[in-house]
N, C-alpha and C positions, 0 to 999 in steps of 0.2 A: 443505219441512222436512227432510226428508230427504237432499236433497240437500246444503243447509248441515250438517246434522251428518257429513255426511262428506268435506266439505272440510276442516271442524275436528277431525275424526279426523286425517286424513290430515296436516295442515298441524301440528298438535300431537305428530304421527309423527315427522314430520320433523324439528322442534325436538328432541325429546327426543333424537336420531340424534346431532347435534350437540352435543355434549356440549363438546367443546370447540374451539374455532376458531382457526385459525392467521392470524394479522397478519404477511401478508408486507411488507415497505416496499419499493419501489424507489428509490433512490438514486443519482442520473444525477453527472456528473462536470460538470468547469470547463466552460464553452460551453455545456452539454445542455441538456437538458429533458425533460420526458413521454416525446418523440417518441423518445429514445436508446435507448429498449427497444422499440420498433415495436410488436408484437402481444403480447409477454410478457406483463400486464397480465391482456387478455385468456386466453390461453392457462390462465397458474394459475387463474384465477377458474373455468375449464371443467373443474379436473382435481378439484374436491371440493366440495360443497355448504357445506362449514366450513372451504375457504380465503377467506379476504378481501384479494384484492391491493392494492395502491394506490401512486400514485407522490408522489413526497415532490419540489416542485420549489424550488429556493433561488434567492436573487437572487447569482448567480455572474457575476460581471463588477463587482463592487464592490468599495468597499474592504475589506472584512471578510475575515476569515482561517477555516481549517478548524473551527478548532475552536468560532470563533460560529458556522458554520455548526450544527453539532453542537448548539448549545446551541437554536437552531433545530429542528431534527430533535430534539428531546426535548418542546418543547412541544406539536409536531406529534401526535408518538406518545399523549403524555398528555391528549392531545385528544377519540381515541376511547374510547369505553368496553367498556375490556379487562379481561375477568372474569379471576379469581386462578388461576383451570386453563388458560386460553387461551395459545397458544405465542405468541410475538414473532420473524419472519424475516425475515434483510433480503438482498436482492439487489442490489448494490455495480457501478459502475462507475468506475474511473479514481479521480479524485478525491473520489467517493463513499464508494470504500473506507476514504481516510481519515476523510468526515466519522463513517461510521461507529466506525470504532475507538473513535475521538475520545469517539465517543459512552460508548459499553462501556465506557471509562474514567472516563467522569463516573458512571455506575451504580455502578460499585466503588469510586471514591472518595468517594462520597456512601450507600456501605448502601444502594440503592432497592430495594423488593421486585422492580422490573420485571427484574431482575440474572436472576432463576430460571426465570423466562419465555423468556429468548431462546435461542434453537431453531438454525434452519438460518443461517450467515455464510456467504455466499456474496460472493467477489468478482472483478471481472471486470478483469482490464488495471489494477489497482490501481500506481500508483508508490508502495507501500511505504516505499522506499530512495532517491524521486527523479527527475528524467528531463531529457534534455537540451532538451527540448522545450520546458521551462519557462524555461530559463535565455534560449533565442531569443526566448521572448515576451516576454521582460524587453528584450532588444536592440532588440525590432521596435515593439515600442507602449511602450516607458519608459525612452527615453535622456531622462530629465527630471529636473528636479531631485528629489531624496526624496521632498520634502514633499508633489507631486503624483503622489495614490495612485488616482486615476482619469485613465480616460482613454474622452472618450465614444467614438471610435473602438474601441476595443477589446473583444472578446467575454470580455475576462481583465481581473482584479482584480491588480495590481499585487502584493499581499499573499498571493495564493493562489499568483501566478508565485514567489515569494520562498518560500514555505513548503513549495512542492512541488520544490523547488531541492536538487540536492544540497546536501549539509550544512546545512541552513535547519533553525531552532529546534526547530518539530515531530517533523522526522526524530530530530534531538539523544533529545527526549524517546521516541518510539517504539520505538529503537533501545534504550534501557533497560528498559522492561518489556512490552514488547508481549506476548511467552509469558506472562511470569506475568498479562498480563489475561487472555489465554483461559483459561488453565488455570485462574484464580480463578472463571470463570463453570460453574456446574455441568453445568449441558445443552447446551451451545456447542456447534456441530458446523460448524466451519470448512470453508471451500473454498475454496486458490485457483486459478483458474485465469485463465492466461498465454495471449495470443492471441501468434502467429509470422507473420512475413510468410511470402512466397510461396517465396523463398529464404536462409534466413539463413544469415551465418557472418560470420566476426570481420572481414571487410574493410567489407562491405556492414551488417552490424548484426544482432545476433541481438534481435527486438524486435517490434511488431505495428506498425512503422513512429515511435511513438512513444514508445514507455513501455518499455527495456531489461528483456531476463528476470532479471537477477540484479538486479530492482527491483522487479517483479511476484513476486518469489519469497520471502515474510514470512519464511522460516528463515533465519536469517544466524549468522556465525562472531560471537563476541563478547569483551570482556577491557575490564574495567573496573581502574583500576590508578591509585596515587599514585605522582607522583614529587616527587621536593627539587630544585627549583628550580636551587639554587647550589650542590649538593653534585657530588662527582665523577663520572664519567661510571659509570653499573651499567647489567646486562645482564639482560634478563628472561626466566626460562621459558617453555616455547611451556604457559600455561594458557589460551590464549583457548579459549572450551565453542562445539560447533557444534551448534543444534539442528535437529531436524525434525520436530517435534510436530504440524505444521500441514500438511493433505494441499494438495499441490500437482499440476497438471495443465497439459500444455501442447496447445493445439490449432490450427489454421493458421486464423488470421481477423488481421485488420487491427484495430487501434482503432476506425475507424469504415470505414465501408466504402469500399474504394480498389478495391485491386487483387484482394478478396476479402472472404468475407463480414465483416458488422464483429461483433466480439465477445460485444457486449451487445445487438445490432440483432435480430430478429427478424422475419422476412416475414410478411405475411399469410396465405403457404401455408399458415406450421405450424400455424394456426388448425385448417383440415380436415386435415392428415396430420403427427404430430408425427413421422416419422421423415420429415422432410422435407431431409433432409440440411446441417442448421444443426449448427458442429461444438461451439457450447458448449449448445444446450438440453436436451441430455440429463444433462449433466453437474448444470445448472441443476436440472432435475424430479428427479432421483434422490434430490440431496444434501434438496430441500423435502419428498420423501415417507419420508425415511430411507432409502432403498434402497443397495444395496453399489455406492460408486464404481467405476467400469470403468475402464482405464488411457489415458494420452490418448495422442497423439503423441509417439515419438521423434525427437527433433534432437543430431545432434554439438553440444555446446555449447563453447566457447573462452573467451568473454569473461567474466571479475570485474569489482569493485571496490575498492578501499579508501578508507573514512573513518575519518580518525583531530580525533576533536573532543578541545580544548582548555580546560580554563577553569580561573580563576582566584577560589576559594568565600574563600579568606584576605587578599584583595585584595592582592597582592604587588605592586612596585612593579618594572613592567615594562612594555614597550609590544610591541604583537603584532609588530611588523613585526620584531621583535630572535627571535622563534622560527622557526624553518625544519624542513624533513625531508629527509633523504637518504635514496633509494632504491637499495637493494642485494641482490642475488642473482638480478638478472638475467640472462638465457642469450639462446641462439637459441630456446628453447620458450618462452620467458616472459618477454614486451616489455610496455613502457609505452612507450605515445608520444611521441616529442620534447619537443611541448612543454606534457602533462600533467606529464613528470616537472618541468620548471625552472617552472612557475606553478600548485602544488594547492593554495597558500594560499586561504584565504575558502572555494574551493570555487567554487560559484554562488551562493550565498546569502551577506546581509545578518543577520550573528548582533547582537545585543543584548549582549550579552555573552559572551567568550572568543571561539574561531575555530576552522575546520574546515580541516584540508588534505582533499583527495581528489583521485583520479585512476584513470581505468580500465585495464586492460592486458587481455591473452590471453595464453593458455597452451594448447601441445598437451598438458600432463600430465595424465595421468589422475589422479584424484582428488586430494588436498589435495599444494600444494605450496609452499615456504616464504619466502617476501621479507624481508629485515632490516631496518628503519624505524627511523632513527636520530630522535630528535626533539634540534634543539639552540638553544643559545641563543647571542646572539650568536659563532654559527659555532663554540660550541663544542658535543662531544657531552655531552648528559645522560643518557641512556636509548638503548638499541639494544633492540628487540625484533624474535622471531622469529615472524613472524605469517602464520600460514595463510593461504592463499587458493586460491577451488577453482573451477574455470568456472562461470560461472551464479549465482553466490551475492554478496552483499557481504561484506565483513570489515571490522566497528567496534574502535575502540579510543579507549577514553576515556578521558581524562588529567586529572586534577586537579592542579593545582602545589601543591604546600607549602612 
């Protein structure tokens, strides 16, 4: 008798201790699974009696796109039963990052209580912005016709290659509000961090072998802007806003493990020794326990981007092939590629509506430097703009026709 009342002392201790409980989710990318976080899992589950880890695995290699994923990962979450003080954290890989965002966007578009709850954003090797990696899976398993969006060979969804494409619809929409969703969520404590290969620089790739840093890197240059169609050629002020609201970190790991550890992988060591020299778990535990981010890795960085999207909200009567861009103010410090500059149309991705140029370059300048982006229309100029771009970072520019 004794003994049971002080188990249920002890056991009723413990409850009361727990007052409130952290819902970490893990969130694997295109290809993954459980297994893309190795020991992680485990690891949080060890670090507090009121964390509860778990991994969130999606049917990735389908036809479905990020954002049903996301819709997916909501029913998931509302599945368990998470009391009204309990936090919400998620820990993101690759294409996970998006499903998340995705998610955090449906919270705030829809008012859901669970919006106040979410705690620690953490993401790992996120394409944010894109990646070339996506566009080759397109070439390697869906030289096919449209209509066929599977492909059982493939470990990739035809829709997810397309969406994680530069300029692909989702990016379109990210690249518009992304800051004001964190910023909309009250207790958000973001973190990205960028895996670097073994050696990067602008010849070989500054990048974790797949996913480029000014991709992985959520603070972009921005400039939302109307123009007239059919009207004379006008020149626009340099207003594009740069943010950096969103703490970023780079550390040397591979996307998955190659030539070096892989990003979001975790060994079995770190089980028994968390300073087991894994370069993102610390990064990982700090940002889940609130603790002060340490700083990551330095790299020279060279390489931007630019996307400039296109659309047509008045339905003007015009066909895309009649718009183009000219690229100007280039030097010996600040190349675009042969022939990024003569084919940035479409981009890599398949828009629904209107069209994206992009194209990458490098630059030795230090901090922001300026490129002229003519957009025209049947080979005449409409718009010249003066548009920032700075190593490491992408630069949007969104065009509505009037």
């Amino acid at each position: 008798m004794k003994f049971l009342f002080c188990f249920l002392f002890l056991t009723s201790f413990a409850f009361a201790e727990c007052v409130s409980k952290n819902h970490i989710f893990l969130i694997h990318g295109i290809g993954g699974g459980k297994s893309t976080f190795g020991s992680l899992e485990k690891i949080l589950n060890a670090q507090n009696e009121c964390y509860q880890a778990r991994s969130f695995e999606y049917d990735t290699g389908s036809d479905r796109t990020p954002k049903e994923f996301s819709q997916d990962f909501h029913k998931y979450v509302s599945s368990f039963p998470i009391a009204a003080n309990d936090k919400i954290s998620l820990v993101m890989h690759s294409q996970g990052g998006l499903v998340g965002t995705l998610w955090l966007n449906h919270l705030l578009t829809e008012k859901l209580e669970l919006l106040k709850q979410v705690d620690a954003f953490v993401t790992l090797s996120t394409p944010f912005w894109g990646a070339n990696t996506a566009h080759v899976g397109k070439v390697l398993f869906y030289s096919l016709p449209a209509k066929v969006e599977t492909n059982p060979v493939s470990p990739f969804g035809r829709n997810e290659l397309n969406e994680m494409s530069f300029g692909s619809a989702t990016i379109h929409e990210m690249s518009q509000n992304l800051e004001s969703i964190f910023a909309s969520i009250p207790n958000l404590r973001p973190l990205a961090v960028a895996g670097m290969r073994r050696k990067p620089g602008p010849k070989l790739g500054e990048d974790d072998l797949i996913v480029p840093t000014y991709s992985m890197r959520p603070n972009r240059i921005y400039l939302k802007d109307d123009v007239q169609l059919f009207n004379r050629m006008a020149r626009s002020p340099a207003s594009f806003v740069e943010t950096n609201e969103i703490p970023f970190v780079m550390v040397p790991a591979d996307h998955i493990r190659l030539t070096q550890a892989g990003v979001a992988y975790i060994p079995e060591k770190c089980e028994k020794d968390l300073d087991c020299g894994h370069p993102s778990l610390k990064f990982i535990l700090d940002q889940i326990k609130g603790n002060q981010i340490g700083k990551g890795s330095d790299y020279d960085l060279a390489r931007f981007r630019f996307t400039m999207f296109v659309t047509n909200p008045e339905n003007l009567d015009y066909e895309n092939k009649d718009l183009t861009i000219e690229i100007g103010g280039l030097d010996k410090k600040t190349k675009v590629p042969l022939m990024e500059r003569f084919t940035p149309k479409l981009g890599n991705a398949k828009l629904k509506e209107g069209l994206a140029f992009t194209f990458r370059g490098s630059t030795k300048e230090l901090g922001t430097k300026s490129l002229e982006i003519t957009l025209k229309y049947k080979n005449r100029a409409i718009k010249t703009y003066t548009a920032p771009i700075e190593a490491g970072r992408t630069t949007f520019l969104d065009v509505a026709l009037k």
